[in-house]
Each structure stands twice: as C-alpha cells, then as structure tokens.
NUBA-646288 format. One record per residue (C-alpha): residue number from 1; x negated, y, z; residue in three letters. Coordinates in Angstrom, 3 decimals, always signed. Layout:
BEGIN
<pt pos="NUM" px="X" py="Y" pz="Z" code="ala"/>
...
This chain:
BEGIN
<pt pos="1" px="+11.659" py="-17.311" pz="+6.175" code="unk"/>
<pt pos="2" px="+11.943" py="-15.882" pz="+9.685" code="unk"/>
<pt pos="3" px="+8.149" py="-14.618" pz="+9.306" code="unk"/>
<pt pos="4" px="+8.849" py="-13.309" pz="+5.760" code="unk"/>
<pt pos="5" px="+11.939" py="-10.897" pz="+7.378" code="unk"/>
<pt pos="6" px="+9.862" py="-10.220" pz="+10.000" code="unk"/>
<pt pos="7" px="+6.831" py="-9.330" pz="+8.343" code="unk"/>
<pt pos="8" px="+9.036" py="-7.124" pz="+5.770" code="unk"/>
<pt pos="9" px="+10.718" py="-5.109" pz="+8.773" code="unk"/>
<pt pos="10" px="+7.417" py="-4.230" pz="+10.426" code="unk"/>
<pt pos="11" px="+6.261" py="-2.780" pz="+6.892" code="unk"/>
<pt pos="12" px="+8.791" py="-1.299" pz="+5.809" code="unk"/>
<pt pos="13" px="+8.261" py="+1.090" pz="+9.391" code="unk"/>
<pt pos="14" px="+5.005" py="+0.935" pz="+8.509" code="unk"/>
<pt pos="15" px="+5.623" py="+2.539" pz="+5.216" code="unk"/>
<pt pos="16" px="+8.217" py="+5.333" pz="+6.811" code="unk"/>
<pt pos="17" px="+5.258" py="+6.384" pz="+9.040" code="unk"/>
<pt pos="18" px="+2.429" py="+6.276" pz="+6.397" code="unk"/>
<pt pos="19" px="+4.697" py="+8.153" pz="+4.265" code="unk"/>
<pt pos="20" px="+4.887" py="+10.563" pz="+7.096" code="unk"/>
<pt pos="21" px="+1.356" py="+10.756" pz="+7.766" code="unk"/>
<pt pos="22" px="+0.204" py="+11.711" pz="+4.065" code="unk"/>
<pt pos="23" px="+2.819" py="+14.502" pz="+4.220" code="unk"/>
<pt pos="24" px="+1.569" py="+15.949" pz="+7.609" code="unk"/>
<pt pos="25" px="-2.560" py="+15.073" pz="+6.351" code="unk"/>
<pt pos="26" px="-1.127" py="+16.788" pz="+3.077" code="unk"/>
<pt pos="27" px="-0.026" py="+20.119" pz="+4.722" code="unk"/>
<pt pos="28" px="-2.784" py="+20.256" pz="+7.011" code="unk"/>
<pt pos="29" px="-5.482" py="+20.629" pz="+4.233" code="unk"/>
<pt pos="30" px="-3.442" py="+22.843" pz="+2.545" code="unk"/>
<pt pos="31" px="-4.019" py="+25.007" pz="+5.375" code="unk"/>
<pt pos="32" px="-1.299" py="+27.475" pz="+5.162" code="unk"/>
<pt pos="33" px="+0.486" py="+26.873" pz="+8.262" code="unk"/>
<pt pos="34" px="+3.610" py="+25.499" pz="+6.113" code="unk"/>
<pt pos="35" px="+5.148" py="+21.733" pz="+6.222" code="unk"/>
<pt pos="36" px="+5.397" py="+20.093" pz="+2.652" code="unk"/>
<pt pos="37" px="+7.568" py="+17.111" pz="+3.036" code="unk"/>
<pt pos="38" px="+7.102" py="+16.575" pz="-0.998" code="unk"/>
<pt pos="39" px="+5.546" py="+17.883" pz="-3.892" code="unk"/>
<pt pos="40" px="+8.029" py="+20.451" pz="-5.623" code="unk"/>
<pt pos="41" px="+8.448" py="+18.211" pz="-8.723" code="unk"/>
<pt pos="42" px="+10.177" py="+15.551" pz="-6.628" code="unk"/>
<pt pos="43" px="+12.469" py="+18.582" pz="-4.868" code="unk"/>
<pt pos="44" px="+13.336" py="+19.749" pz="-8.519" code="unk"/>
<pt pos="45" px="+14.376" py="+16.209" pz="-9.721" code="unk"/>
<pt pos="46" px="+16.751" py="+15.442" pz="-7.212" code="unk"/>
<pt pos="47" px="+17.869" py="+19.245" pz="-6.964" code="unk"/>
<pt pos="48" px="+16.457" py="+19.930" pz="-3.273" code="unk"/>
<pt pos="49" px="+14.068" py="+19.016" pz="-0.494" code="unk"/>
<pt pos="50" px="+15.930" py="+17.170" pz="+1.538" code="unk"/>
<pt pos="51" px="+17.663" py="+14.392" pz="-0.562" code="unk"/>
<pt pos="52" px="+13.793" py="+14.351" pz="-2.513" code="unk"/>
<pt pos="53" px="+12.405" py="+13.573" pz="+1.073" code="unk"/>
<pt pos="54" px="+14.786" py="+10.940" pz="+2.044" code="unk"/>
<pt pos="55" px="+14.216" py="+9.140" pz="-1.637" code="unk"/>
<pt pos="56" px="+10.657" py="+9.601" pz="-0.985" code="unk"/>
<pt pos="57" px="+11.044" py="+7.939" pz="+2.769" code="unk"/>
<pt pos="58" px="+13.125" py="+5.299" pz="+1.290" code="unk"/>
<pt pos="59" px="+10.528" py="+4.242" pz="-1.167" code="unk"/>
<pt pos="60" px="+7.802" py="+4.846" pz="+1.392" code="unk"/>
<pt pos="61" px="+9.637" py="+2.011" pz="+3.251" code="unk"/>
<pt pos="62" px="+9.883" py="-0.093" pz="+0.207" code="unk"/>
<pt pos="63" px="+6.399" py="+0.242" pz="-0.274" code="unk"/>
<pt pos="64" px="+5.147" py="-0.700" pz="+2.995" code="unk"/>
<pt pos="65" px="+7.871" py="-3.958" pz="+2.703" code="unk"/>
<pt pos="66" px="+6.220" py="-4.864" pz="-0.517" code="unk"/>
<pt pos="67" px="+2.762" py="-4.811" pz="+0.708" code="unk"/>
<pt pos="68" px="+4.085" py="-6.764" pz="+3.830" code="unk"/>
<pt pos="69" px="+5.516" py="-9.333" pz="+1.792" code="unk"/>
<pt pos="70" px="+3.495" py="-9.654" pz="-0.335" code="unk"/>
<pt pos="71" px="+0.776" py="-9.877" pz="+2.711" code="unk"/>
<pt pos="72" px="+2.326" py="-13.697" pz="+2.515" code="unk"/>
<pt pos="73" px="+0.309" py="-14.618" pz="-0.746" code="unk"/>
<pt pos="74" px="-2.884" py="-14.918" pz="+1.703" code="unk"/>
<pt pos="75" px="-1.490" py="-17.549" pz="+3.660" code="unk"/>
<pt pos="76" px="-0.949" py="-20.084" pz="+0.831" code="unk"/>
<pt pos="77" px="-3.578" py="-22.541" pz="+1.463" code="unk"/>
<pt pos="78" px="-2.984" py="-24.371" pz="-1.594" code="unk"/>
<pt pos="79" px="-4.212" py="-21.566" pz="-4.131" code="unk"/>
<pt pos="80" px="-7.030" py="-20.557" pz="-4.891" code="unk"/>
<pt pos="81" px="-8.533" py="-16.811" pz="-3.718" code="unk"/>
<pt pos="82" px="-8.591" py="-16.036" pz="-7.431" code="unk"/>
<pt pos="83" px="-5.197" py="-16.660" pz="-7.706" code="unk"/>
<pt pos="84" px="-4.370" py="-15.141" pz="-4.424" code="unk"/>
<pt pos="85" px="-5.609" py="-12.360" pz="-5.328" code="unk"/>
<pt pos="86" px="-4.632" py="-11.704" pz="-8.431" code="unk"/>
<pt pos="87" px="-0.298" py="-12.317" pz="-7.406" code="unk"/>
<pt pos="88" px="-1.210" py="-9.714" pz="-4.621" code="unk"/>
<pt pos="89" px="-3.018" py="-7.439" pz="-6.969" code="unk"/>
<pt pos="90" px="+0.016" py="-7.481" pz="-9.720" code="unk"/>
<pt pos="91" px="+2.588" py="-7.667" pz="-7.007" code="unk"/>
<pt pos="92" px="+1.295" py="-4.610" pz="-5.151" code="unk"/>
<pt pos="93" px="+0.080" py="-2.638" pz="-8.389" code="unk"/>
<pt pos="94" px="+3.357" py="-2.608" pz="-9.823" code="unk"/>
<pt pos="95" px="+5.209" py="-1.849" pz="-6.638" code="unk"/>
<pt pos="96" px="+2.423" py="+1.256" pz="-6.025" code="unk"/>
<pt pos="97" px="+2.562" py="+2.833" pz="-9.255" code="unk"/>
<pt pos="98" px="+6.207" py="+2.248" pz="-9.797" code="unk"/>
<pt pos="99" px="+7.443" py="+3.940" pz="-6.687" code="unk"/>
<pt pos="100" px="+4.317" py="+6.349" pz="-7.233" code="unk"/>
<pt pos="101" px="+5.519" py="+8.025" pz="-10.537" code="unk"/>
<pt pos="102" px="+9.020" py="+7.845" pz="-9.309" code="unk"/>
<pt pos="103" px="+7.706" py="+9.636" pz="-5.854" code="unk"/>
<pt pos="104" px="+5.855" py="+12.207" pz="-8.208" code="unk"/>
<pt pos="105" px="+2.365" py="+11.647" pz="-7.044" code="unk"/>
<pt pos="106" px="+1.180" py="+11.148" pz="-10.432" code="unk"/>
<pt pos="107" px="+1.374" py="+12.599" pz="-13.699" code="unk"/>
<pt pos="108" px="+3.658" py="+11.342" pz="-15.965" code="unk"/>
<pt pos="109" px="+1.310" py="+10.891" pz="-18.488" code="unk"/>
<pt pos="110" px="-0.866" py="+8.039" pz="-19.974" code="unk"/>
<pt pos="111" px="-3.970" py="+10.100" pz="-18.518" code="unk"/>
<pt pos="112" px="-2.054" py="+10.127" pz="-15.333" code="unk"/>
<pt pos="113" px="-1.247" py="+6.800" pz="-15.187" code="unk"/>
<pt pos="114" px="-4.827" py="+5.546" pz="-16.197" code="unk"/>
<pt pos="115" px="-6.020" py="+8.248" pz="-13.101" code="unk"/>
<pt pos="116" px="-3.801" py="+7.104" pz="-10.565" code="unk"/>
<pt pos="117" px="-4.298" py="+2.762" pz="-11.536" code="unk"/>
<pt pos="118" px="-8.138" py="+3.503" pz="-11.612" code="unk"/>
<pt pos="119" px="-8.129" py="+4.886" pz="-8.007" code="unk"/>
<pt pos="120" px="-5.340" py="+2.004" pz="-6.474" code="unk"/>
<pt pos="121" px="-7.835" py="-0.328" pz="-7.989" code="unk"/>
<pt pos="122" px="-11.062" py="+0.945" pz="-6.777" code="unk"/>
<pt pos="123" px="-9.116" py="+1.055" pz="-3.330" code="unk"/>
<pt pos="124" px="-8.314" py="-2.076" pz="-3.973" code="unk"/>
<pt pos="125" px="-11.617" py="-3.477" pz="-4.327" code="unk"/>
<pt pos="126" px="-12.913" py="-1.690" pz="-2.028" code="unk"/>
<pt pos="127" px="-10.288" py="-3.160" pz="+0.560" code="unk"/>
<pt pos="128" px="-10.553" py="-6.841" pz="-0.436" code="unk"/>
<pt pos="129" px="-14.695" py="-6.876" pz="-0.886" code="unk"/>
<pt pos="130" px="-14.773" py="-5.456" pz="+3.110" code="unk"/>
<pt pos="131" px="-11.946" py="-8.269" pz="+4.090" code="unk"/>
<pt pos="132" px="-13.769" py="-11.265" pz="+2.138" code="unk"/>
<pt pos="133" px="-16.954" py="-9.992" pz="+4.306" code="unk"/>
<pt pos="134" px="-15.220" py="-9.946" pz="+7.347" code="unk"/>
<pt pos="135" px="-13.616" py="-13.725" pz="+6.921" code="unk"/>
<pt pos="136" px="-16.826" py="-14.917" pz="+5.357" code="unk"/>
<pt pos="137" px="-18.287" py="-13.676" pz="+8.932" code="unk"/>
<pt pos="138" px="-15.699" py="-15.525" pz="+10.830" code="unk"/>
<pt pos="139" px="-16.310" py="-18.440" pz="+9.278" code="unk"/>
<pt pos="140" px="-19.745" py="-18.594" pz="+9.652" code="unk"/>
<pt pos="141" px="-19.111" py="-17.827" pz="+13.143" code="unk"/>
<pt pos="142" px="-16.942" py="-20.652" pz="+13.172" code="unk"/>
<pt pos="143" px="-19.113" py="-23.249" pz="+11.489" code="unk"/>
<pt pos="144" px="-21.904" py="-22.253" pz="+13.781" code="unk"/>
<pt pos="145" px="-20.057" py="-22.894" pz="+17.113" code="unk"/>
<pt pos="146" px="-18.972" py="-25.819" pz="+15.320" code="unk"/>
<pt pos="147" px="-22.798" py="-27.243" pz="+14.525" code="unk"/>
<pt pos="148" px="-23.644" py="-26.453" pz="+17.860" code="unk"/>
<pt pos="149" px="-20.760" py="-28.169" pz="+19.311" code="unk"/>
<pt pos="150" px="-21.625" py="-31.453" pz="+17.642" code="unk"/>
C-alpha cells in the first residue's frame, strides 16, 4: 500500500510537469512569442484562463497518478502479460481520453474520438513493443550469465 501512495504521489508531479511541458512545447511551435496555457475552448468552458488552467493542471495530475498506479499491474507476477496488458491498456485508455475530452484536446465528436483513441493506441503499442524488447534483452542477459555461471 505504502508503494501504491508512493508511486501515485510521484505521478501525479509527474503529470503537473508533463502538463506543463506540452503547454510550453505547444507555444513554442506556435512561434508567436505568446504563452498558451490552454486551448481557448477549455478557457470558454470554465469562463477564463486561469480557473481552465488549474482544471487542466488538476487533471494533468490525475493523469500522471493513474498511469502511476496503474504502473502496479506490471508487477503482478501471477497474470499473465496478456492480461497485464490489457487492465493497463483499459485502465489508462479510459483515464486518457476521459480527462482528454474534458481537457479539450480532442474533438467532441465520434471522428474525434476515433482520431484521438487511434493515436493513444498506436503510442501505446509503440511504447509496450520497445519495453517487451528491452526486458526480453534483460533476460537473455540474465539467462546467459546464468548458463555461464553453472
């Protein structure tokens, strides 16, 4: 439980300064010398910039909490990786595009929806196929040292 809390602190940071990041990486290639701490649709929901940016940092930390939570699901030896991954995936997917179309960063549309899913799960795969090579590495490594040990 102590790791859990733990784990959940240190991403929900995480998730303030990622959230942070994307706003400065945002601004910069826009190019125009100007800050934008949101897009304008969130500042017209919640009737100004500031209490849009402070939801939007809020949910930035929930974000990052989820994923480090969640992070958890790869430590239960007694599953499978299939089933591993597929809690992470749904735990993660609906905590992304959740806070996402709250957040504004996607159309509210079906199209939009199907746009911004298609491109969390390509990152996705992307993501887990370069971790599974890494581990598989390791544990060759591993075995190796291990042959040559015996």
């Amino acid at each position: 439980m102590k790791n859990l809390f733990s784990r959940i602190f240190i991403g929900l940071l995480g998730g303030i300064v990622i959230c942070y990041l994307i706003t400065i990486g945002v601004s910069l290639v826009i190019g125009d010398g100007n800050y934008y701490p949101c897009v304008p649709a969130l500042a017209q929901r919640f009737g100004n910039e500031l209490t849009a940016v402070v939801v939007q940092m809020a949910l930035g930390a929930v974000l990052g909490a989820g994923f480090a939570g969640a992070s958890l699901i790869w430590e239960r030896d007694d599953w499978s990786l299939l089933k591993q991954t597929g809690i992470y995936f749904a735990i993660t997917s609906v905590l992304m595009v959740t806070i996402a179309y709250i957040c504004e960063w996607m159309e509210h549309s079906v199209r939009g929806f199907l746009i911004y899913f298609g491109i969390f799960f390509a990152i996705f795969v992307v993501v887990w196929l370069v971790q599974y090579a890494i581990w598989k590495a390791r544990i060759s490594k591993i075995k190796r040292k291990l042959e040559k040990d015996i």
